[in-house]
N, C-alpha and C positions, 0 to 999 in steps of 0.2 A: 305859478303857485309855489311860496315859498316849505320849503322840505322841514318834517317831522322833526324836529330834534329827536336824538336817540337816545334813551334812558340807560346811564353809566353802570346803572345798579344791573338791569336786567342783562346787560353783555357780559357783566362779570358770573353772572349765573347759568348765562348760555355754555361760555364756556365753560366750568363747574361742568356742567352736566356734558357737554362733548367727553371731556376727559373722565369721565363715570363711565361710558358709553361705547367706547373704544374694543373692538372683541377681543382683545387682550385684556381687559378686566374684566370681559362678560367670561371669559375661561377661566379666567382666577377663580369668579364666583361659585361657577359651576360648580368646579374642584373643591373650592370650600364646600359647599353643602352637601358633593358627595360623602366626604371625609367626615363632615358632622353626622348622616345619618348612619355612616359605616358604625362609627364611633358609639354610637346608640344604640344600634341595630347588634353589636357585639356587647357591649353593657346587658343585653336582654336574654341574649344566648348563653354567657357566662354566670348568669341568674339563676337561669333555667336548669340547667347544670348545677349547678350547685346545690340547689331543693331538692333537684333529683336526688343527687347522692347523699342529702342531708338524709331525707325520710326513709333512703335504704337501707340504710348507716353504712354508708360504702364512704363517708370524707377520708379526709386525711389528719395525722393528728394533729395538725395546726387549725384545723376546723376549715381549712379553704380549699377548697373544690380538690384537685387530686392528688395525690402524694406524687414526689420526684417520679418515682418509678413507672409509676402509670402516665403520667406525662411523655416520659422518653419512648415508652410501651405505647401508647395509643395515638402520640400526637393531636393531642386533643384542644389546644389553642392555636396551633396554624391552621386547621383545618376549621376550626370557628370562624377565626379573622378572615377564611377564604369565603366560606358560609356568608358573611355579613359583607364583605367588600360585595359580593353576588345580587346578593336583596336587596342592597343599597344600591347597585346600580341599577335593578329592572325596574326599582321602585320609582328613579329618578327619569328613565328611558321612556314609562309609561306613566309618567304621572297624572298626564291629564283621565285616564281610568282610572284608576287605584285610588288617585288623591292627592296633593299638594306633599310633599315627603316634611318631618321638622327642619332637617337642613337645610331645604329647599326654601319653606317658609320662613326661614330664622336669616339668610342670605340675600335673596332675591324677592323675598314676598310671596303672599300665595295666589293661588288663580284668583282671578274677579268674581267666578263664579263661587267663590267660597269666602269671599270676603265677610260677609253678614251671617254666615251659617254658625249655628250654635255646635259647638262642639260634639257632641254626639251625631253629628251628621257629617263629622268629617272624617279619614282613615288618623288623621296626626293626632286627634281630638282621642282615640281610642289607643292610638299608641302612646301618648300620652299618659295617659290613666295606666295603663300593663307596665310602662318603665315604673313609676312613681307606687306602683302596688308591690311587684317585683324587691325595690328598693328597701321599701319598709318590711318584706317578711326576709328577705336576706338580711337585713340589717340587725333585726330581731333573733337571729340563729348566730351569726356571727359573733355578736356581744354577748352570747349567753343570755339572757334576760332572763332573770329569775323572779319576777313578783312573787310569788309565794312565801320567799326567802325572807324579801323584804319585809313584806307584812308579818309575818309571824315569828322573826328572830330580833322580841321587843328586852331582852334581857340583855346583853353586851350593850345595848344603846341606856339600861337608864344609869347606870355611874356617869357616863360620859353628859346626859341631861342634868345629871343633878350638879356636876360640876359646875356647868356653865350657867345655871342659874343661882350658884352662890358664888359669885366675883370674892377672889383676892386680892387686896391690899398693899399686898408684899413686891407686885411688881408693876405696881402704879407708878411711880418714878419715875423709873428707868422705860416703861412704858410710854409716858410723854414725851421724852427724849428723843426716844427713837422715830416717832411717831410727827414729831417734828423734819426731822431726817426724813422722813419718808413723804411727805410735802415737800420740802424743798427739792427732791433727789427727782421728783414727778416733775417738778418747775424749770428745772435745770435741762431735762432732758426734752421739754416739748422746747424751750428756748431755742436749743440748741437745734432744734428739726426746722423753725420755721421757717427760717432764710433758704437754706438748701431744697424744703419741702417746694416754697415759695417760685424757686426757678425753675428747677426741674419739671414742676408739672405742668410748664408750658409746651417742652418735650412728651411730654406722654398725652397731651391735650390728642382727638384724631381732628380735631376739624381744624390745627391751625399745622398740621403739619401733612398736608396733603400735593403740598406743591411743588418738590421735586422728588428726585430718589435718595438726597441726601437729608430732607428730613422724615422723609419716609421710613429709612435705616434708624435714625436717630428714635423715633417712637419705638419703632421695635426692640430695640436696644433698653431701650428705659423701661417700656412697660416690661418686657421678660426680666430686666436686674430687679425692678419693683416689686414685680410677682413673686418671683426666689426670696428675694430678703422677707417680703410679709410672710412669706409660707411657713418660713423657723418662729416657731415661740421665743419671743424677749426671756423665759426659762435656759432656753438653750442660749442664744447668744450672749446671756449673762454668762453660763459655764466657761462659753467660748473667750469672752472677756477677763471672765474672773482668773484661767490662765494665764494672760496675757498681761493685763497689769497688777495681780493680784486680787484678794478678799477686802472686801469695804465697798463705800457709797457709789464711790465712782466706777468701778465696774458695772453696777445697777443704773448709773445715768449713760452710760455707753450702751448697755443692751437697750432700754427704753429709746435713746436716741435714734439708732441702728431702724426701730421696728418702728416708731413714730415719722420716722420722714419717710417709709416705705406708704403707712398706712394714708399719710397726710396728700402723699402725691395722687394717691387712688382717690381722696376726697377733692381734692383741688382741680385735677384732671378734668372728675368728670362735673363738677361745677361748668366748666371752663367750656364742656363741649356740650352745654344745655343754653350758653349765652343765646342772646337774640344777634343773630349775624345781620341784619339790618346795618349795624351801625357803623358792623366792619368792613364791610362791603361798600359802603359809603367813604369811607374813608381810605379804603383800597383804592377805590376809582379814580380819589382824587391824585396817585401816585406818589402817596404818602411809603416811606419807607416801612419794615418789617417792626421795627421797636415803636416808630408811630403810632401802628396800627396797635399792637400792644398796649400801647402807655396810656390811649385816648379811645379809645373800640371795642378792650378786652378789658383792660383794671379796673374802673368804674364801675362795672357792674358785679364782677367778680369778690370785690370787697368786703363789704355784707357776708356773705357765704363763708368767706376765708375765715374772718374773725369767727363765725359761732363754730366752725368747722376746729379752731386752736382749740378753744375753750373747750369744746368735746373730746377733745383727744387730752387733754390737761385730767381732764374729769375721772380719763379711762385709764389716765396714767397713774394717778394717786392710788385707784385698783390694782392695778395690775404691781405697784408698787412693793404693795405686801405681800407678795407671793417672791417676787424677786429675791428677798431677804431669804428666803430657805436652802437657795445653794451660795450663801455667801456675798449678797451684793447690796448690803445693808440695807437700812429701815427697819422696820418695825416687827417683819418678818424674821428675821437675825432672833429675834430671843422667841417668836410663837412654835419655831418647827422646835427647838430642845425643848417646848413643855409639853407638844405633843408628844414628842416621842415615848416623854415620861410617864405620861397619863396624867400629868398636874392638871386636872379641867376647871379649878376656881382662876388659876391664875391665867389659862389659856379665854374663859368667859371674860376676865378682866382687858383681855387685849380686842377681844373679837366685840365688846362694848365702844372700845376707845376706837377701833375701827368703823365699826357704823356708824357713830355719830360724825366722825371725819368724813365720810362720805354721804351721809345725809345731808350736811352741813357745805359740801364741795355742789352738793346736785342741786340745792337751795340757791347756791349762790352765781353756780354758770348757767340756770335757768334765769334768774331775775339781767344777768348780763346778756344773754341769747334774746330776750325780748327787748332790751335796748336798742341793741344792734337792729332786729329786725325790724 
């Protein structure tokens, strides 16, 4: 009886899943989802706390949970962290009573037996809800939030409406000018991102960099320097820049550059790690090399996505643009923060005109290219 052929695809997935399955990444996981629910489970603590002393009026005068003093005095964040590593681990020891822990579900998955269960019947489903309630009344004391303010402090606001409903004239000009500057200065700088955006995010991809420890390090590396750099506002790394080679455009295409190839790689990334692996697996089997698999397995499908993913980030850059110009890093922004400052509001309506129409006009047009492409 002549023997089964063995399907090239299904051994590559075999082993895939051997190397998932090794109790050395069953203990990684572990440890990650204790660490995620620890992490959560003090997020709630530190909440808790905080309302406490909000509604006593016992804060601190930074409005955040408790002054130096009483910190050094009470100890009252290592003994929460200890609090929460605690409940995180009994939560994790007995979960099959208590309930699938978020870390546990967000790592490993959750029971079978909870697979189908609508939220209110699960403990993560209700823990859930307490973080995200939690969240928004701290968040609300925190920022002050003053609705009342809002609504009834209608006088300081109408000079500033009547301005910007009678446009000036006077700095229409030089308005176009800059405004021009400030389109090219957006052009310049997503240009500038997409090659670099374009390689790197095969480093930060997780599915194609699982196969040894050297590009295992290599992801981690990219995704943590990609995460720092998006974390700074293109505001700051403009200042950072405007330092460094001066006040004007190019300063403003180096901050946008900086924050566009950070932002670009998080979009291309995770394009990258939603591909259909069908193809690359197929291609791997046949012991096609690493840029093979790439060029023929992964770019292909990746392309489409790439191109509407520029144009978006082009879209967001033209935005973000005009703000750039207020600590010096030209466009159009360059002349709007001195009318602010002045209270000029005709001539400040004449620029915030000449801005929406650019960006109506930008959203128009990488919307009719975004439907090309798809």
């Amino acid at each position: 009886m002549a023997a089964v052929p063995r399907d090239p695809i299904s051994d590559v997935q075999q082993r895939i899943l051997e190397r998932q399955n090794t109790p050395w990444k069953k203990g990684v996981r572990r440890l990650q989802g204790l660490f995620v629910d620890a992490v959560l489970i003090l997020l709630v603590l530190l909440m808790l706390e905080f309302l406490a002393l909000a509604f006593s009026g016992r804060r601190g005068p930074t409005g955040l949970l408790l002054t130096p003093e009483e910190i050094l005095d009470r100890l009252t964040y290592p003994w929460l962290a200890l609090a929460a590593g605690f409940l995180a681990l009994v939560w994790n020891l007995f979960y099959r009573a208590i309930g699938t822990s978020p870390g546990r579900a967000l790592v490993r998955g959750a029971m079978k037996e909870e697979e189908n269960l609508p939220w209110t019947q699960t403990s993560r489903g209700w823990f859930s809800v307490l973080l995200i309630q939690l969240t928004f009344f701290t968040g609300w004391l925190v920022t002050e939030v003053q609705v009342v303010a809002f609504l009834t402090k209608f006088s300081k606001a109408q000079d500033i409406v009547r301005g910007l409903m009678n446009p000036s004239a006077d700095v229409l000009h030089q308005g176009l000018i800059l405004l021009v500057q400030t389109i090219f200065l957006a052009f310049m700088a997503t240009a500038f991102a997409i090659p670099i955006a374009f390689a790197v995010s095969f480093l930060a991809a997780r599915n194609l960099t699982r196969a040894n420890f050297w590009s295992r390090t290599a992801y981690l590396v990219v995704r943590t320097l990609m995460n720092l750099t998006r974390a700074v506002e293109p505001l700051v790394w403009a200042l950072i820049f405007i330092s460094w080679v001066g006040i004007g455009p190019f300063a403003g295409v180096l901050a946008l550059w900086v924050h566009s190839v950070a932002a670009l790689v998080k979009l291309y990334s995770e394009q990258i790690e939603s591909i259909d692996n069908g193809p690359v697996e197929a291609i791997t089997a046949t012991g096609a090399s690493t840029l093979q698999v790439l060029r023929y397995g992964v770019v292909p499908q990746v392309i489409p996505p790439f191109l509407s993913f520029t144009i978006y980030r082009w879209d967001i850059n033209v935005r973000m643009s005009t703000i750039i110009g207020f600590v010096g890093g030209g466009g159009i922004g360059y002349i709007l923060k001195p009318r602010v400052d002045l209270g000029a509001w005709g001539e400040v309506g004449t620029l915030v005109i000449l801005i929406a129409v650019t960006v109506w006009m930008m959203d128009i047009v990488s919307a009719k290219i975004r439907e090309r492409i798809v």
